[in-house]
Backbone bond lengths (Angstrom), bond angles and torsions (degrees), N, CA, C in turn:
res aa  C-N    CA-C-N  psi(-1)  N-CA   C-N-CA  omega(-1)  CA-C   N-CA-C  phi
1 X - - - 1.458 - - 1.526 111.88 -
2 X 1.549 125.47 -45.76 1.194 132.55 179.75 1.369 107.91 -52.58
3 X 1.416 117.02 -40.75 1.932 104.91 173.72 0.927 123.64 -91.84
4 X 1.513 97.41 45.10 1.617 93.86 142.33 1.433 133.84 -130.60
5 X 1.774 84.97 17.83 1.774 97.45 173.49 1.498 93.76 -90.61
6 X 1.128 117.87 162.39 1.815 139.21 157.76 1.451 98.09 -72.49
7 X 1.494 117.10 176.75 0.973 124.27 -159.59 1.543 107.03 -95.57
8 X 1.646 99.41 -23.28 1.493 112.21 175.39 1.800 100.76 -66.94
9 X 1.628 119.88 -38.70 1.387 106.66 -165.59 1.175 114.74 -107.01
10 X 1.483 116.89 22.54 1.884 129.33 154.64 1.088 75.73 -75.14
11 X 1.638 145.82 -89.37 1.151 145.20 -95.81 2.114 99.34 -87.24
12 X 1.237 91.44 -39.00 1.797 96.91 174.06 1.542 98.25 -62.72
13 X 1.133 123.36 -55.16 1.811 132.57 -170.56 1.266 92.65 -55.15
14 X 1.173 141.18 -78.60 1.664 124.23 161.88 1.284 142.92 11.24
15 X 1.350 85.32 -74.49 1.463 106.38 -178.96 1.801 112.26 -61.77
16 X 1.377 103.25 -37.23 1.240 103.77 166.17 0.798 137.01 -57.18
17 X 1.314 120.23 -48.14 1.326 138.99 179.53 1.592 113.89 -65.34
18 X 1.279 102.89 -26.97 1.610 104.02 173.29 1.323 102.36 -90.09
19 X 1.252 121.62 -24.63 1.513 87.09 -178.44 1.416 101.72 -94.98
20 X 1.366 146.01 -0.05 1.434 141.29 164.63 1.700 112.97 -51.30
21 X 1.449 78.64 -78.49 2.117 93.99 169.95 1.490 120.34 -54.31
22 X 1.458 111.62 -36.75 1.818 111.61 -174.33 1.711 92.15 -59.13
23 X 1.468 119.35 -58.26 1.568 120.60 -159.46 1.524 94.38 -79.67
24 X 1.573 157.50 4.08 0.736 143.82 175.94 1.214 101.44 -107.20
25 X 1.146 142.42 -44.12 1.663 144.50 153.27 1.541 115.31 -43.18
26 X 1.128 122.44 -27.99 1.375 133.20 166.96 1.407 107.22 -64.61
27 X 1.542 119.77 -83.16 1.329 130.31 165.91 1.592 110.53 -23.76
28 X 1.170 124.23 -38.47 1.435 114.81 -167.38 1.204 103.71 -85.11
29 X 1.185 121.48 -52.99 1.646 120.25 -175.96 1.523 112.11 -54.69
30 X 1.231 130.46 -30.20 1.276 142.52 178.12 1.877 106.45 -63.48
31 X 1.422 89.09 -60.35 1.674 98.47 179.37 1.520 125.58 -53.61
32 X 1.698 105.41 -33.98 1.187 130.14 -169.07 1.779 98.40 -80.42
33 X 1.314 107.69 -42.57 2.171 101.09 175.79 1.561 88.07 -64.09
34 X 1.617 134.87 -58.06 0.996 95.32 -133.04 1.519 117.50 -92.22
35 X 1.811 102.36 -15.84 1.782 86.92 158.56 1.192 131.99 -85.11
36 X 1.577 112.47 14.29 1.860 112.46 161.86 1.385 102.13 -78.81
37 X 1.499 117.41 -40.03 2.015 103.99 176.80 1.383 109.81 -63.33
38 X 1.725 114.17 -33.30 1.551 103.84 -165.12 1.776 110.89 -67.23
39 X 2.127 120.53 -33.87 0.745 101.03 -164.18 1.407 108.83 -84.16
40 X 1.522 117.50 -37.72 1.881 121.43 150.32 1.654 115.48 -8.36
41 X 1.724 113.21 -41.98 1.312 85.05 -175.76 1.495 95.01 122.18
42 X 1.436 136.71 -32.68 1.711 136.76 -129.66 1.613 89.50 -87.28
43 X 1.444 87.27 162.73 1.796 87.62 -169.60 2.031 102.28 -105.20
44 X 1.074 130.65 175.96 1.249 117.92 -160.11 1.165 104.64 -75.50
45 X 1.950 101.56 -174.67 1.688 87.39 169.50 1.644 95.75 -130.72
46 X 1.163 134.00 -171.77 1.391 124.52 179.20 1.268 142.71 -41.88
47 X 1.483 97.58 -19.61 1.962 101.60 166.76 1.838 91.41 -98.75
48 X 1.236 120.80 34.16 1.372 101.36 173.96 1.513 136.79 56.41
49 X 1.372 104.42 17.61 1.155 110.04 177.48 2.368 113.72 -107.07
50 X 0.878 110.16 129.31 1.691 102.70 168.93 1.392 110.52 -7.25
51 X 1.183 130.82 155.08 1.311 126.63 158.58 1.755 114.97 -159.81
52 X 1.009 123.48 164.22 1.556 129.15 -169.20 1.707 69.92 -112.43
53 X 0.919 171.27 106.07 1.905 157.90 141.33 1.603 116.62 47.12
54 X 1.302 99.69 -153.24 1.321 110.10 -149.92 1.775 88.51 -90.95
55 X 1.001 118.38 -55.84 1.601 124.19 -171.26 1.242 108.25 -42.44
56 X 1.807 121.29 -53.61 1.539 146.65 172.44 1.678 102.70 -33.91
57 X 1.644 98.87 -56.36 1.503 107.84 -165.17 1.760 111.59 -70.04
58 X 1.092 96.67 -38.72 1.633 114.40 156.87 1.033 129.04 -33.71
59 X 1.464 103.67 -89.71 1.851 94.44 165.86 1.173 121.44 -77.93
60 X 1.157 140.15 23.01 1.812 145.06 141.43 1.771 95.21 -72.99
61 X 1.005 112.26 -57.10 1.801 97.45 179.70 1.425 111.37 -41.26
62 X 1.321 108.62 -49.61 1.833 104.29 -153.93 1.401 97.14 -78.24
63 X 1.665 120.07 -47.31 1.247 118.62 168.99 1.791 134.58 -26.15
64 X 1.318 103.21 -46.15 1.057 112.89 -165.19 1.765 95.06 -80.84
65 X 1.228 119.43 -34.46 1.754 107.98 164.07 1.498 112.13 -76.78
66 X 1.035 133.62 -13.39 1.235 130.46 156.57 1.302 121.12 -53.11
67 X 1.190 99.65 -49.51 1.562 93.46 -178.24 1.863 121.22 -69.08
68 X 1.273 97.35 16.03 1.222 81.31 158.68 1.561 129.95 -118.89
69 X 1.781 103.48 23.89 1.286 112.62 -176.98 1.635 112.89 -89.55
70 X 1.572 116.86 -10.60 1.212 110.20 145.32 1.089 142.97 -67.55
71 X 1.569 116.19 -38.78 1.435 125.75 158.00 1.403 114.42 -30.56
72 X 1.220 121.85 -61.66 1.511 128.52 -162.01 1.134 103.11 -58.06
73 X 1.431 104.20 -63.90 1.694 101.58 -167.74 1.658 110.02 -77.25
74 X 1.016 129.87 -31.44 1.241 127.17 164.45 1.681 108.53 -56.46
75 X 0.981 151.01 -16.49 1.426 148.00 -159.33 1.720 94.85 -111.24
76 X 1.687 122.14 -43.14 1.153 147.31 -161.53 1.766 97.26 -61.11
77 X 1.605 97.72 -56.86 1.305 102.89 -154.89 1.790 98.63 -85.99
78 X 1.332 127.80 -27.48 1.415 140.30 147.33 1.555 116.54 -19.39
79 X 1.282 91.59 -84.30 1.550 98.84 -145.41 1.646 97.54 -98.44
80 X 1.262 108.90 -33.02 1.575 104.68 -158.49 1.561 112.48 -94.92
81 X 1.869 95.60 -7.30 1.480 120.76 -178.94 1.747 119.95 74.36
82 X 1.315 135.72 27.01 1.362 117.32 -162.22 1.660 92.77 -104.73
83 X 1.249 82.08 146.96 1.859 97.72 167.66 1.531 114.27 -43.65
84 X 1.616 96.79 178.22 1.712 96.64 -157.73 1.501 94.42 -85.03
85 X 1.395 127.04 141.64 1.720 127.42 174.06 1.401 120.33 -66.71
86 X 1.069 109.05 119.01 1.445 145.36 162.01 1.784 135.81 -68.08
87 X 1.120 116.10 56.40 1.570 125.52 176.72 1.765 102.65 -22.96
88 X 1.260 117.16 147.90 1.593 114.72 145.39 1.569 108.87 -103.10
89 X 1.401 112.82 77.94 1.642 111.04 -168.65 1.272 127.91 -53.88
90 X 1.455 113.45 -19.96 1.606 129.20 -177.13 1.564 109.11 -78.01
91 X 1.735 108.99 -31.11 1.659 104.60 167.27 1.621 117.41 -91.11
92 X 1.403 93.78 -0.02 1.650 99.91 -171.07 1.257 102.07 -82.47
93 X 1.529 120.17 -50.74 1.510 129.63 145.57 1.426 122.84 15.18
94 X 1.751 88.07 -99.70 0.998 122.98 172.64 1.407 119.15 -55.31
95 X 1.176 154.53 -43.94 1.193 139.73 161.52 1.668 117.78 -50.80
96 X 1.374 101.50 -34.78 1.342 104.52 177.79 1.396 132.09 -53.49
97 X 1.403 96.91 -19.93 1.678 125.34 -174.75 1.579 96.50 -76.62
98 X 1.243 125.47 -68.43 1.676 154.30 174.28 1.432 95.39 -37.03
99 X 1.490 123.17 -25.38 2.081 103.43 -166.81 1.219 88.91 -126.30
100 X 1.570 136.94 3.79 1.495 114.80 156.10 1.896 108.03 -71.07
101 X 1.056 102.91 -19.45 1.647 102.05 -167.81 1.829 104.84 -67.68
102 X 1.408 110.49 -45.82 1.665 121.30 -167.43 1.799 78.87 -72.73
103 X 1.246 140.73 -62.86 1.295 136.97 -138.22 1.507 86.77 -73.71
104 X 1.392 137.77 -55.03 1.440 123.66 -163.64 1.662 120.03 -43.25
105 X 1.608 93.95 -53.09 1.503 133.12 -170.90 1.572 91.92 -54.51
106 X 1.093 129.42 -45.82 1.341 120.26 -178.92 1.047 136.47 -114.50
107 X 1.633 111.83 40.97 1.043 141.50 137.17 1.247 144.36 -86.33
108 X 1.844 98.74 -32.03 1.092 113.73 176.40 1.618 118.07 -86.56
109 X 1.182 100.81 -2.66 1.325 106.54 149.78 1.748 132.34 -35.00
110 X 0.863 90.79 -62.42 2.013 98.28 163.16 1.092 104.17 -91.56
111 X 1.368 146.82 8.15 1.307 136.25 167.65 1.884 104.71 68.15
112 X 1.359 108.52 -160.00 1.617 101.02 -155.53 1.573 94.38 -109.63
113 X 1.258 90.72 150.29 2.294 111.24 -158.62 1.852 68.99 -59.97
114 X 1.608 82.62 155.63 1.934 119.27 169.94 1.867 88.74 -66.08
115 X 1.100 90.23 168.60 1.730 113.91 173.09 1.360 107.93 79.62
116 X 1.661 100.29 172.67 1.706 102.95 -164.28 1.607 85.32 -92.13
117 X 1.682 96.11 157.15 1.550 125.74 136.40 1.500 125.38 -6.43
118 X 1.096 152.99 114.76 1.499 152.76 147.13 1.216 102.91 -51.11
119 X 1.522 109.11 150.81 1.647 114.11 162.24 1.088 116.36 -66.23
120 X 1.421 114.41 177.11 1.981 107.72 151.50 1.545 128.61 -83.71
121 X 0.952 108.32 16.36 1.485 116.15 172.66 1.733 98.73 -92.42
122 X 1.014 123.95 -22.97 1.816 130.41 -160.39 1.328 80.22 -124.44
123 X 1.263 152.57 -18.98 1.407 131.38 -164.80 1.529 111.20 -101.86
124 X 1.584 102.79 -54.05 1.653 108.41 169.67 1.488 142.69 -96.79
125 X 1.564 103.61 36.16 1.783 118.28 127.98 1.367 123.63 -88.90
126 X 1.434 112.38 -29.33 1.638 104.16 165.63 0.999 127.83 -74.43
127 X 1.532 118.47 8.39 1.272 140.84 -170.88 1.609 93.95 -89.04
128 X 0.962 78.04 -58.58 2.072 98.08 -165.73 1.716 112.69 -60.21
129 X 0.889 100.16 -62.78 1.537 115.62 162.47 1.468 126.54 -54.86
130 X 1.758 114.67 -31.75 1.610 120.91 173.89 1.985 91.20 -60.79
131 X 1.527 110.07 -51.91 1.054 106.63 -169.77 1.440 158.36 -51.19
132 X 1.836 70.90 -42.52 1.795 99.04 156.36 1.579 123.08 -58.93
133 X 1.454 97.87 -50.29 1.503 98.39 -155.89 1.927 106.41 -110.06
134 X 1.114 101.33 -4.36 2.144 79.82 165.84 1.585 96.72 -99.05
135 X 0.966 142.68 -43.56 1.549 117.66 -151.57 1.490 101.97 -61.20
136 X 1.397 123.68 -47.09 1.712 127.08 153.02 1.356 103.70 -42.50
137 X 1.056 162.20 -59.59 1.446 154.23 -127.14 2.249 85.35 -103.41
138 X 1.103 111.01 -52.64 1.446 105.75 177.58 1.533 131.02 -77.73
139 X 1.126 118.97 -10.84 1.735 158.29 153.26 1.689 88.30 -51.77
140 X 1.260 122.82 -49.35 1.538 95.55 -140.46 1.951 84.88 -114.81
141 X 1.159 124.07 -10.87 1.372 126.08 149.40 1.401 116.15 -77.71
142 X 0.993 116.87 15.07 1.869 120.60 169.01 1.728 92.01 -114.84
143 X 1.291 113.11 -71.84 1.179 111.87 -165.73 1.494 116.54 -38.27
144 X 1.313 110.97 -44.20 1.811 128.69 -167.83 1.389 78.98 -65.66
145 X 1.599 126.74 -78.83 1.971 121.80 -140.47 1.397 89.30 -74.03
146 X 1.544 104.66 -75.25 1.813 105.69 -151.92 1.779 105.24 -71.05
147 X 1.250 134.77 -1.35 1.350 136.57 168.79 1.400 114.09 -103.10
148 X 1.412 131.61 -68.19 1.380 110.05 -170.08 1.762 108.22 -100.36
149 X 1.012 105.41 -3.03 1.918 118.32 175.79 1.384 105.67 -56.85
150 X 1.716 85.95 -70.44 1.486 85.44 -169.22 1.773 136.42 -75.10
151 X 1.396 100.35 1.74 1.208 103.29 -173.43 1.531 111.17 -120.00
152 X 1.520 102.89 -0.64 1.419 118.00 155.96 1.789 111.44 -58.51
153 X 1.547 96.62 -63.27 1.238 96.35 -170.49 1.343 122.29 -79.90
154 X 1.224 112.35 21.60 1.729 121.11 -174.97 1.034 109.51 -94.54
155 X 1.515 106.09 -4.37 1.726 120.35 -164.97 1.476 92.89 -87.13
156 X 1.058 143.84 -29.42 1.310 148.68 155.71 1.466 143.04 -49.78
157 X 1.338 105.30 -22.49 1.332 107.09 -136.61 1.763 83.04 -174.05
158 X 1.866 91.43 118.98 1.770 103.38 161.14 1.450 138.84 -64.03
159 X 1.238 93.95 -28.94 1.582 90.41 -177.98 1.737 110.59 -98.69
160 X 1.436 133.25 145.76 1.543 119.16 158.61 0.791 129.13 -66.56
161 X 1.239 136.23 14.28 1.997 140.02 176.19 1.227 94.76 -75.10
162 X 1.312 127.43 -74.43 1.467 127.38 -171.19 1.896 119.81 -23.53
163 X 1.609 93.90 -62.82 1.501 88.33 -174.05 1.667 117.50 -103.11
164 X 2.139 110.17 24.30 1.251 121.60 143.72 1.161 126.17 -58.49
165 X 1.741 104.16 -58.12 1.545 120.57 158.63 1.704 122.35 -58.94
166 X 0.859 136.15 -25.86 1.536 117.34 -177.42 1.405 103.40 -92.62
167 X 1.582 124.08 -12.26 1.435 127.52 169.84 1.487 119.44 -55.77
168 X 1.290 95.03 -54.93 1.474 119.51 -174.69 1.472 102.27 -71.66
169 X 0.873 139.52 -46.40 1.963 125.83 175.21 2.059 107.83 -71.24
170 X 1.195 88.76 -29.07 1.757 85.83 175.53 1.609 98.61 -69.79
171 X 1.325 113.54 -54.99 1.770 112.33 -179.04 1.846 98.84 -35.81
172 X 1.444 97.32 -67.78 1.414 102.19 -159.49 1.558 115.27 -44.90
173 X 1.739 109.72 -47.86 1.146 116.19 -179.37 1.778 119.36 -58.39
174 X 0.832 127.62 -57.58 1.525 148.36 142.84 1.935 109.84 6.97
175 X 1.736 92.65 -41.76 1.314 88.83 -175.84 1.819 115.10 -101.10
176 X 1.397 114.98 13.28 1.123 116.62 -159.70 1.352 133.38 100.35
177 X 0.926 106.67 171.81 2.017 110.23 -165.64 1.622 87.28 -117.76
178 X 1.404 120.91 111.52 1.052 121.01 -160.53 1.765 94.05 -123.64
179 X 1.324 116.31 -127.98 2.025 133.97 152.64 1.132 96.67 -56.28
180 X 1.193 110.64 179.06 1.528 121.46 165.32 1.289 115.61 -98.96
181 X 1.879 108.53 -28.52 1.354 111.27 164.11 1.559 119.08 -62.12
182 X 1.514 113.85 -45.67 1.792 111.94 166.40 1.869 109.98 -35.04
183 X 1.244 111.75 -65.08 1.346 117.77 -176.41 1.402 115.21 -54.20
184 X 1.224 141.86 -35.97 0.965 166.39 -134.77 1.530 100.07 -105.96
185 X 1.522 114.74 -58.95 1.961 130.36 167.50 1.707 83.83 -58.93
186 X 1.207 131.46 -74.31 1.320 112.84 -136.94 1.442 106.43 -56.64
187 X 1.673 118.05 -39.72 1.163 111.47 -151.42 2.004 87.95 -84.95
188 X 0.867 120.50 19.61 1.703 120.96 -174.56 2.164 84.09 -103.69
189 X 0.998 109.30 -55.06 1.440 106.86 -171.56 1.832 109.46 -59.86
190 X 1.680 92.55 -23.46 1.815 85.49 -164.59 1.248 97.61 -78.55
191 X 1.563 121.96 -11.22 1.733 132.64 -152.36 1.745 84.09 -74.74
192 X 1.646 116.33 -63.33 1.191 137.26 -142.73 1.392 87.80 -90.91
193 X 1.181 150.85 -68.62 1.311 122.66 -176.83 1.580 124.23 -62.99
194 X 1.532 131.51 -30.08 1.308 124.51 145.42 1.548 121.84 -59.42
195 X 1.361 137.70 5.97 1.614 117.69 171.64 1.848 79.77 -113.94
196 X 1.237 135.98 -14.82 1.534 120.48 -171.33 1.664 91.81 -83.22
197 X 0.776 141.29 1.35 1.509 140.67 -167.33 1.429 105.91 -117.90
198 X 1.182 120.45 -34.50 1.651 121.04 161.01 1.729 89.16 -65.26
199 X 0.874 136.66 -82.01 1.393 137.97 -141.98 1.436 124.51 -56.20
200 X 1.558 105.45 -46.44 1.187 127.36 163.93 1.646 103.42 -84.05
201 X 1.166 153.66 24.49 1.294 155.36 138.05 2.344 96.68 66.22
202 X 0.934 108.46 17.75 1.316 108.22 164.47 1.521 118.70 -164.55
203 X 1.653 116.55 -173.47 1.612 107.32 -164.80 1.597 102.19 -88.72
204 X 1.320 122.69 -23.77 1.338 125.36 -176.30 1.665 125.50 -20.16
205 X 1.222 129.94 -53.15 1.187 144.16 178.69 1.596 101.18 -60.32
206 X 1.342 123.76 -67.26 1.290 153.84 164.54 1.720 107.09 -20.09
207 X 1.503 118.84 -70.86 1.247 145.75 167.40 1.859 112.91 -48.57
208 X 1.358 95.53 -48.68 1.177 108.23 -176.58 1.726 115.27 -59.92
209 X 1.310 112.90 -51.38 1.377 118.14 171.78 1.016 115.54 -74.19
210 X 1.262 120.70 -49.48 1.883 117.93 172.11 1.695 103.12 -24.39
211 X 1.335 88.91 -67.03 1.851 102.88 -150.67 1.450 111.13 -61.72
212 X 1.959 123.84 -18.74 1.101 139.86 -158.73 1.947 85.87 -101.49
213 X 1.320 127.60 -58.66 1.155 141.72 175.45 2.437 95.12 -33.85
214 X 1.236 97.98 -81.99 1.202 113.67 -150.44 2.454 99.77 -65.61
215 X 1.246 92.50 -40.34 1.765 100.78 -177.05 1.519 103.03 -67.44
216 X 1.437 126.20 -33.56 1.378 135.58 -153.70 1.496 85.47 -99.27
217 X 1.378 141.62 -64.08 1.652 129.08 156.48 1.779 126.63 -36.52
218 X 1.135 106.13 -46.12 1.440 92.67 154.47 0.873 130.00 -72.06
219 X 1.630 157.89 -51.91 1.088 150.78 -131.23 1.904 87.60 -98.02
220 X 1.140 119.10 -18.68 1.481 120.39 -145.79 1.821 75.37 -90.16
221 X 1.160 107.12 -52.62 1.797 103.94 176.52 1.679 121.26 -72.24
222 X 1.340 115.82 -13.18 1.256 112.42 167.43 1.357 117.45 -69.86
223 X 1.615 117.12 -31.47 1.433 152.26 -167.16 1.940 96.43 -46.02
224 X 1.845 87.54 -53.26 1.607 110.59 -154.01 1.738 89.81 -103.65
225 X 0.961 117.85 36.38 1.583 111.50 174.87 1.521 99.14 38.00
226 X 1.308 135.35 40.15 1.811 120.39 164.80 1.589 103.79 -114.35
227 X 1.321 124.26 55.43 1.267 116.30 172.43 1.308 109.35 -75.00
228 X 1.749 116.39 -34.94 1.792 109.40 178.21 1.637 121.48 -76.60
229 X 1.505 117.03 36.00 1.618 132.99 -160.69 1.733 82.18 -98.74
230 X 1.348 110.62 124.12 1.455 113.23 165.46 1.539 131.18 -96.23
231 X 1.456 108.92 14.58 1.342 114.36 168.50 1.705 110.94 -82.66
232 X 1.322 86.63 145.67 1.879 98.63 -170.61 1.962 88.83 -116.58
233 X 1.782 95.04 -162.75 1.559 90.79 -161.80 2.072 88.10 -89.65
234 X 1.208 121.95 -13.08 1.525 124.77 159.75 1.411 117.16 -31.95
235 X 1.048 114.48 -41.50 1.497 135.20 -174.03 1.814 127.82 -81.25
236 X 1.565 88.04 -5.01 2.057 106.89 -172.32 1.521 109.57 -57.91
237 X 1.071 97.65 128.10 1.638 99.61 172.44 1.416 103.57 -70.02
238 X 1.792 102.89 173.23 1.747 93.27 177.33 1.270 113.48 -73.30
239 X 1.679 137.09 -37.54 1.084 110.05 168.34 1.522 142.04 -27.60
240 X 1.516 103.00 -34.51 2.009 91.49 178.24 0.747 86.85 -77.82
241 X 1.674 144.35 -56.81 1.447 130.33 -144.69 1.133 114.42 -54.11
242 X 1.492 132.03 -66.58 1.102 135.03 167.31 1.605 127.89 -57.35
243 X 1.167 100.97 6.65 1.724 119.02 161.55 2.004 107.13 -110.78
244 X 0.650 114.19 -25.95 1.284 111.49 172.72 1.404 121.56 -76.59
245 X 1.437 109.68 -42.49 1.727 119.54 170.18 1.606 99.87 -12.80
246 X 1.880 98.44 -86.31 1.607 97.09 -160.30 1.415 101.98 -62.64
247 X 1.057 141.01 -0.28 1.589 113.03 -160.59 1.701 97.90 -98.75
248 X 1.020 116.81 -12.35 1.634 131.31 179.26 1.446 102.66 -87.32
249 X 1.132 120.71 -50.44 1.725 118.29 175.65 1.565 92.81 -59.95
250 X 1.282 125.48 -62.46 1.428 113.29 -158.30 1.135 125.40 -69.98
251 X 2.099 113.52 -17.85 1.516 112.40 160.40 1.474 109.60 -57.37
252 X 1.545 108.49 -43.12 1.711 103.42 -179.96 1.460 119.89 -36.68
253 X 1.904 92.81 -61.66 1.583 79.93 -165.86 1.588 130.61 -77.28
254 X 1.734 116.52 -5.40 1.008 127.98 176.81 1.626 94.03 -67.60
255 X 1.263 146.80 -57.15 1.408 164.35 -159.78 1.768 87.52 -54.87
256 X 1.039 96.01 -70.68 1.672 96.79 -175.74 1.660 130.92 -54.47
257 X 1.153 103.51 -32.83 1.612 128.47 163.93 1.599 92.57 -50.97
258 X 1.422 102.46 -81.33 1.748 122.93 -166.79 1.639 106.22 -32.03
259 X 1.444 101.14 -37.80 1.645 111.50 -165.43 1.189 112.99 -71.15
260 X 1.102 119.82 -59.11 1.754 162.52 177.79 1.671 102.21 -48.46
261 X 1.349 112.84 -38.71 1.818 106.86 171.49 1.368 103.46 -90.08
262 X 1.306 138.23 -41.97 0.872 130.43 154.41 1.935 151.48 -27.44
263 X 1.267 64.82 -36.26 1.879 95.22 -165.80 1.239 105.31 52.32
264 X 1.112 98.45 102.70 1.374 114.24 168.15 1.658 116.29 -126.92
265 X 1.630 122.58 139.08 1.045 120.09 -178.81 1.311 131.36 -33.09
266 X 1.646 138.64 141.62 1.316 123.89 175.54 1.575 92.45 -114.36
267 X 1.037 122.52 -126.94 1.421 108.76 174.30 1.553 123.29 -72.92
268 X 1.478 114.42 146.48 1.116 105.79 -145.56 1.745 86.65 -115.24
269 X 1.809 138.18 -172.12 0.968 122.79 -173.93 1.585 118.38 -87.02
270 X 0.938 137.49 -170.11 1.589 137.06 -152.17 1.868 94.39 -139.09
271 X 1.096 117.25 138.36 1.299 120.00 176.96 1.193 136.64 -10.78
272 X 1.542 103.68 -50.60 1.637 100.72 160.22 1.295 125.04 -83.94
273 X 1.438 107.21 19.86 0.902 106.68 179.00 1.536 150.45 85.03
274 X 1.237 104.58 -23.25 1.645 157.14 131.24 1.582 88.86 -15.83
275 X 1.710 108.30 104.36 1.354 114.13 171.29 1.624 119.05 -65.72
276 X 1.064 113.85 145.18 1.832 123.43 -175.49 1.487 98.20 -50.08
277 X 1.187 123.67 -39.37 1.398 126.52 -153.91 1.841 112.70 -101.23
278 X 1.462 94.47 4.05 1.627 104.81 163.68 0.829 113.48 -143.87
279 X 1.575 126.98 -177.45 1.288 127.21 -136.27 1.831 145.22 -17.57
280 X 1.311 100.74 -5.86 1.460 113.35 177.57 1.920 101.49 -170.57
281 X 1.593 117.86 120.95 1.207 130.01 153.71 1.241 113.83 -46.22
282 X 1.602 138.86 85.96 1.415 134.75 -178.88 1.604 89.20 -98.70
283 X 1.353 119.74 116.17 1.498 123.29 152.30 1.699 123.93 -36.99
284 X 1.361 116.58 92.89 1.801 96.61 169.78 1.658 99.48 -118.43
285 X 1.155 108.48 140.29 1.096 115.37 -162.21 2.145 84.38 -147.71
286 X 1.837 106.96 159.90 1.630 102.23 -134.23 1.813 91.06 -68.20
287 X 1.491 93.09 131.11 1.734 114.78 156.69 1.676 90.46 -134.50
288 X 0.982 124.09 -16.19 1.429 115.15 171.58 1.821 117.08 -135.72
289 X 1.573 128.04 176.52 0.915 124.42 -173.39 1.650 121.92 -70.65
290 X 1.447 122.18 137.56 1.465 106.50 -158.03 1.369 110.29 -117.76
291 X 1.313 93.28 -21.75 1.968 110.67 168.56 1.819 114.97 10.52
């Protein structure tokens, strides 16, 4: 049945399908905390819903974007046919090392939240749980924009700017209508982790900062007992923003350096095979091994 879509109308059928299952896998995990608190007994939490606490509500947030990192690749390897995905974990690593440095630095920007310290009895389950559930929860917001986004929309369109840029305002939008400076950082981060993913020819770099960005903000608020704080990065005053600028260019260019001794793929070839670097920039980013 599948051959008889084009390659352009797997790629729409996709998209559907991820967003059917991503928001229905979302919905469930949500539904699923909250009638385990309701039959437990748990009393609500500020949107009025059951809750096990703040940690519970926590990883039910990230969860519920998680769940759409099966969708993708389950829909990916379905309909659109690509081999099973392949991490380069040793650069994934390693970058990971490179985006705790920009993420500290711009935090310490405001210096450390008011209030005391948590114990370790309150500190290291949010430990455990930060761990489990964002690097999955930021995995599957790479995979969706800078993996099947952008190379969806490349199917359109010769150059990769186009669907660098429409990645990066969907990222931004995604997180809420926050400042204008919040909106403004996100869609600067979606810029720089969608053109590091053309360059470096996979999500690694991409993944890498997400997960260092979002684990290093939680744990830093689990630290200070503010896990039930409902500001997201939508919400940034201009100070980070305009403190974040360079520190995002300069993860880039350290990333690119790192890549570049390495040799590591930049764009890699496009179905027909047709190298990235002639006659047409086709985005491939990992459906196959990139080593």
């Amino acid at each position: 049945m599948l051959s008889a879509y084009p390659n352009k109308g797997r790629t729409l059928l996709t998209g559907l399908v991820i967003a059917v299952f991503g928001v229905a896998g979302g919905i469930g995990v949500y539904l699923l905390a909250a009638l385990a608190a309701l039959v437990a007994g748990r009393p609500e939490n500020a949107d009025g819903v059951p809750s096990f606490g703040p940690l519970a509500d926590l990883a039910v947030a990230f969860l519920t974007v998680a769940a759409v990192l099966p969708a993708t690749l389950l829909a990916q390897r379905w309909i659109q046919r690509r081999p099973a995905v392949r991490l380069r974990w040793g650069l994934l690593f390693r970058c990971l090392a490179v985006a705790v440095v920009p993420v500290v630095l711009l935090l310490s920007v405001d210096g450390m939240p008011d209030g005391k310290v948590v114990g370790l009895a309150e500190f290291a389950p949010a430990v455990l749980v930060a761990l489990l559930v964002v690097p999955v929860q930021a995995a599957a917001e790479e995979y969706l924009l800078r993996g099947w986004l952008l190379q969806a929309v490349n199917q359109w369109v010769r150059s990769p700017w186009p669907p660098i840029a429409l990645q990066a305002v969907v990222f931004a939008a995604l997180h809420g209508w926050g400042t204008p400076w919040g909106f403004a950082d996100l869609v600067v981060f979606g810029l720089v982790a969608g053109w590091l993913t053309v360059r470096t020819g996979g999500l690694e770099a991409a993944i890498a900062l997400h997960v260092a960005n979002n684990l290093i903000s939680v744990l830093l608020a689990a630290a200070y007992g503010e896990l039930g704080v409902d500001q997201t990065a939508a919400d940034m005053p201009w100070q980070y923003a305009v403190a974040d600028l360079p520190l995002l260019l300069g993860y880039a260019a350290v990333i690119v350096m790192l890549t570049r001794r390495r040799d590591a793929g930049t764009i890699g070839p496009g179905p027909d095979g047709v190298s990235g670097r002639s006659r047409r920039r086709r985005i491939r980013v990992p459906d196959t091994e990139i080593a």
